[in-house]
N, C-alpha and C positions, 0 to 999 in steps of 0.2 A: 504494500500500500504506500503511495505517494501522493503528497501534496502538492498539489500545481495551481499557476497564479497566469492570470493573465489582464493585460486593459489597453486601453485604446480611446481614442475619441475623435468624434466627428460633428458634421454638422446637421442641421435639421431643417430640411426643404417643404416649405405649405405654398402651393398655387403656385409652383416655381421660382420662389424666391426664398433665400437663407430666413428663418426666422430666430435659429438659436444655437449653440453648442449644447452636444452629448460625450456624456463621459463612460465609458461600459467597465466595470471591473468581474472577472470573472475568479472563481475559486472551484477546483474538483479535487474530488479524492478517489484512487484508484490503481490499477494497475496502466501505469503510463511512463516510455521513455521517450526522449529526443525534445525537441523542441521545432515550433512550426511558426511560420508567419502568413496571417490569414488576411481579409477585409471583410466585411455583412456590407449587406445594403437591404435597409428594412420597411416594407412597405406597409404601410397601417391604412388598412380598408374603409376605415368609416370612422365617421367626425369623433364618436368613443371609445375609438382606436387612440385615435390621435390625445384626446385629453387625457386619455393614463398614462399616455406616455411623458405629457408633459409633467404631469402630476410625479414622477418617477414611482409608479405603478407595475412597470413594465420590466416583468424577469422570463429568462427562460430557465429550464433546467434539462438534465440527463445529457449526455454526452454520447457517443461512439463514435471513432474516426483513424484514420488509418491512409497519411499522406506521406509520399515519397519523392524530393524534388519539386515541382511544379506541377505535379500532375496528382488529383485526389478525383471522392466524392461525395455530394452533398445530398443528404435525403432529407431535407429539411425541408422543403420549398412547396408548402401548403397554410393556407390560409389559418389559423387557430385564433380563435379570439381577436377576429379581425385587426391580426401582427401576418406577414409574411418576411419569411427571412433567406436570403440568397446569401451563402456563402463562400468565396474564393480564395482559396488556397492561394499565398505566393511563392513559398518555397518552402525547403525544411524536412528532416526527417521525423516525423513521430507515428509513435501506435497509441493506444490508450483503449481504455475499456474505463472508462469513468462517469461518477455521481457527480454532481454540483450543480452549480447554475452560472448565468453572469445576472447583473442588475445595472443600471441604465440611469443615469440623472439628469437634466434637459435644466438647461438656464438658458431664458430667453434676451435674445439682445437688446 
């Protein structure tokens, strides 16, 4: 069992224009080696989509993944609680089989 950490942050687009920074911090525990570098792009379906996420309401959890280099795959990419999440891989070696989640914070500009 190992503890892994991850974060990141990006911006937040309504009606095509930036309205805020987000911050994502992630924590799993599990059977995981190597280290990877990812990006999300996350789409929130509808206007109560959008206010939990402002609200920093908005977690995911469970993990499985398994990237080599540049090349992975993502089965995430289904609507849940009107979040969709697209994940790409940018490089890195890891396996993992892990629990956690990330969590999300939005401050508006």
């Amino acid at each position: 069992m190992v503890v892994g950490g991850a974060g990141g942050k990006g911006i937040l687009y309504e009606n095509g224009s930036a309205a805020g920074k987000a911050k994502m911090i992630q924590v799993t525990v599990g059977a995981q080696a190597g280290g990877q570098s990812y990006r999300e792009v996350i789409f929130l379906e509808t206007k109560e989509a959008l206010q939990h996420f402002k609200e920093d309401k908005v977690e995911f959890s469970g993990q499985v993944s398994a990237v080599a280099a540049k090349s992975g795959a993502s089965a995430n990419a289904k609507y849940a609680d009107g979040v969709l999440v697209f994940t790409q891989e940018r490089g890195g070696l890891m396996l993992e089989a892990s629990v956690g989640g990330q969590k999300f914070t939005y401050t508006a500009f």
